[in-house]
C-alpha positions in Angstrom: -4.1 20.3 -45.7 -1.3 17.7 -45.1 0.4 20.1 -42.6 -2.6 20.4 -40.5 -3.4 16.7 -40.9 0.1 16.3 -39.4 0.0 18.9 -36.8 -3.5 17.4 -36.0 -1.5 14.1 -35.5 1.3 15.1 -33.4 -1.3 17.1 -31.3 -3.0 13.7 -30.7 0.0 11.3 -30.2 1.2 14.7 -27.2 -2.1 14.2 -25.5 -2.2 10.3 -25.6 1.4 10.3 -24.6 0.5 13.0 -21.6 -2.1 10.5 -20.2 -0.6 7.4 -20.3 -0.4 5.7 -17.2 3.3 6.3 -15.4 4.6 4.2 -13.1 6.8 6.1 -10.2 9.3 4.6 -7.8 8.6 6.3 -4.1 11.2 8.3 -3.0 12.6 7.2 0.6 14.2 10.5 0.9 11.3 12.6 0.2 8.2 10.3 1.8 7.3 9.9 5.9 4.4 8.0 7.1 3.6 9.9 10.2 1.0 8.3 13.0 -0.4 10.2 16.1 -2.4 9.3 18.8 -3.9 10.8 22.1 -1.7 9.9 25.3 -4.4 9.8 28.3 -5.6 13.1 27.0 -2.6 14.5 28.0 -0.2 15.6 24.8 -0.4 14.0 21.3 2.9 11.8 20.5 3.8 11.0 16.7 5.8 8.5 15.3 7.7 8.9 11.6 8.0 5.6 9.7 10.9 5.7 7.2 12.8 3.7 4.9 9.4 3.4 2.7 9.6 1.7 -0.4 7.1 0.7 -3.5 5.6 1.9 -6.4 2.3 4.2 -7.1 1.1 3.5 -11.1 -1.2 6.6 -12.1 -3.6 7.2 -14.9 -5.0 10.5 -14.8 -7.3 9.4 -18.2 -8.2 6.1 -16.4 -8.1 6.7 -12.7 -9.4 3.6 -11.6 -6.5 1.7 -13.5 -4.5 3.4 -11.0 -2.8 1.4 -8.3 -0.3 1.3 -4.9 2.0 -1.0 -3.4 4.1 -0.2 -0.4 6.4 -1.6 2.2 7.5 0.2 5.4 9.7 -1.6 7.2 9.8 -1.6 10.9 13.5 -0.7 11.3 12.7 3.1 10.1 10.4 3.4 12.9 11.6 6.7 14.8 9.2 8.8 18.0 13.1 10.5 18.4 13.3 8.2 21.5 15.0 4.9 21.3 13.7 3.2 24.0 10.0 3.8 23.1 10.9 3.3 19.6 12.1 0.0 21.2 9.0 -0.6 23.3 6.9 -0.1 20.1 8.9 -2.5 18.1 8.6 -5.4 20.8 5.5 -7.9 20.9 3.9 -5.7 22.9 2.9 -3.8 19.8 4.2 -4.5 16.4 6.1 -7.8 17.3 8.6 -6.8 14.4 11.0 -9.5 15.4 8.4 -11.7 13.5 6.7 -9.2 11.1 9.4 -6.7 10.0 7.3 -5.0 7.8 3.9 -2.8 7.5 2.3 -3.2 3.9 -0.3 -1.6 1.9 -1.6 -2.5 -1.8 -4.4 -0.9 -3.3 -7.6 -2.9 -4.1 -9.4 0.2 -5.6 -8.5 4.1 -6.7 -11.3 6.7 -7.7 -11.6 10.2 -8.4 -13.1 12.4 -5.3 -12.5 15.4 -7.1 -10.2 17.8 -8.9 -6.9 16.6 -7.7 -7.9 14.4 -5.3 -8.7 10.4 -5.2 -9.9 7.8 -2.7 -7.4 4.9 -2.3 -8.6 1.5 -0.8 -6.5 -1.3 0.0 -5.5 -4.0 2.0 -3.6 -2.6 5.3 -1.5 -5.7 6.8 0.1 -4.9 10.4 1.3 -8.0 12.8 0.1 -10.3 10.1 -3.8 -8.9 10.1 -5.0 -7.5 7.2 -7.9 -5.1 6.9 -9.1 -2.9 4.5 -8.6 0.9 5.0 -9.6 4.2 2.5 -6.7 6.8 2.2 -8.0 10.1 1.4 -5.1 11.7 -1.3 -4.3 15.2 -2.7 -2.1 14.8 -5.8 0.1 17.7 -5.1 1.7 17.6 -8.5 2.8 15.6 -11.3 5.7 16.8 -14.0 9.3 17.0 -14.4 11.3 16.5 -11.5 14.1 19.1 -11.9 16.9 17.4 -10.2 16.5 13.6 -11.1 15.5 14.8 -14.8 12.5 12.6 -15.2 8.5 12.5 -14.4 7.9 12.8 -10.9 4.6 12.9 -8.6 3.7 14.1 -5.3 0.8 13.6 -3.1 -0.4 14.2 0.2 -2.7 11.1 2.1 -4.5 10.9 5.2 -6.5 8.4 7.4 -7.9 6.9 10.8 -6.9 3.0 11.9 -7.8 1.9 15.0 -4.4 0.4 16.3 -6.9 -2.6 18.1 -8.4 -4.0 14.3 -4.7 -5.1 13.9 -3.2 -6.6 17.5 -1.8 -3.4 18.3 -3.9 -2.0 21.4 -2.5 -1.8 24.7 -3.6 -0.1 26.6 -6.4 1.6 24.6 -8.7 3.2 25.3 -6.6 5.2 27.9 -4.1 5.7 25.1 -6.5 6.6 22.0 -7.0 3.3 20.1 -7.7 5.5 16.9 -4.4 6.9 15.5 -4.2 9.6 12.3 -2.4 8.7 9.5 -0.2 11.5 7.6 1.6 10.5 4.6 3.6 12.9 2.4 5.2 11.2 -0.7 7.2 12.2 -4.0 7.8 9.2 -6.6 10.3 9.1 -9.4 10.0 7.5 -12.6 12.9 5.0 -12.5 15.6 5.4 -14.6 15.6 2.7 -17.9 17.3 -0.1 -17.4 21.1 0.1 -18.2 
């Protein structure tokens, strides 16, 4: 009786353990924040935004305790053409000479689904905040192999319109809605010393 009492036990502390809430550092390496928008109707251009940085806390037993916060600076901004990359940097758009940096921080998380959740938060670009609903696909939390501790992955999408946040010349002609695409893979940090 004491054995399965303690096996009983250790079965309970594994699953409570399991579902604790993890807090993961994002991975610049292994995250892009990809935008793309219509050009006259012509072609459909993307930009990356690199250099991401934050943290994503996750409770799979308590979704809603979940929570975001990122930075993406500016300076990672890359269309693989520098003088549009330029041209998108000056205040004719982003004016990142006086806000370096696009930020996000959830104000809400809820399920939508087996591995999949609806992320709200406050979107500030140019110094204008609005509230915006990422639709996310956990991809897969575990053991990352290489860094040796818990990892998670997911996939997010949505739709801004570029105008809600000082950012639309010349829209409509160039689509003032642009799709979102983030892929992202977050670490558990390491422990301190």
């Amino acid at each position: 009786m004491k054995r399965l009492l303690a096996a009983a036990a250790l079965a309970l502390a594994t699953t409570v353990a399991f579902a604790a809430p993890l807090t993961y550092k994002i991975d610049a390496n292994h995250t892009d924040v990809i935008a793309s928008w219509s050009h006259f109707g012509f072609s459909n251009p993307i930009a990356h935004f690199g250099k991401v940085d934050g943290f994503i806390t996750y409770d799979p037993a308590k979704v809603g305790d979940s929570k975001v916060e990122v930075t993406i600076p500016l300076s990672g901004l890359n269309s693989h053409v520098e003088a549009f990359d330029e041209h998108l940097r000056s205040d004719d758009f982003f004016d990142a000479a006086n806000h370096p940096n696009i930020t996000f921080k959830s104000t809400s998380v809820k399920s939508a689904g087996k591995d999949k959740l609806a992320v709200t938060g406050d979107l500030t670009i140019k110094g204008i905040t609005k509230s915006v609903t990422l639709d996310v696909t956990i991809n897969k939390l575990g053991m990352q192999p290489m860094a040796k501790r818990e990892a998670a992955g997911f996939e997010a999408t949505t739709t801004i319109k570029r105008s809600d946040f000082g950012v639309g010349k010349y829209a409509p002609n160039v689509s003032d809605e642009v799709k979102i695409s983030i892929t992202t893979e977050a670490i558990v940090p390491k422990p301190a010393g």
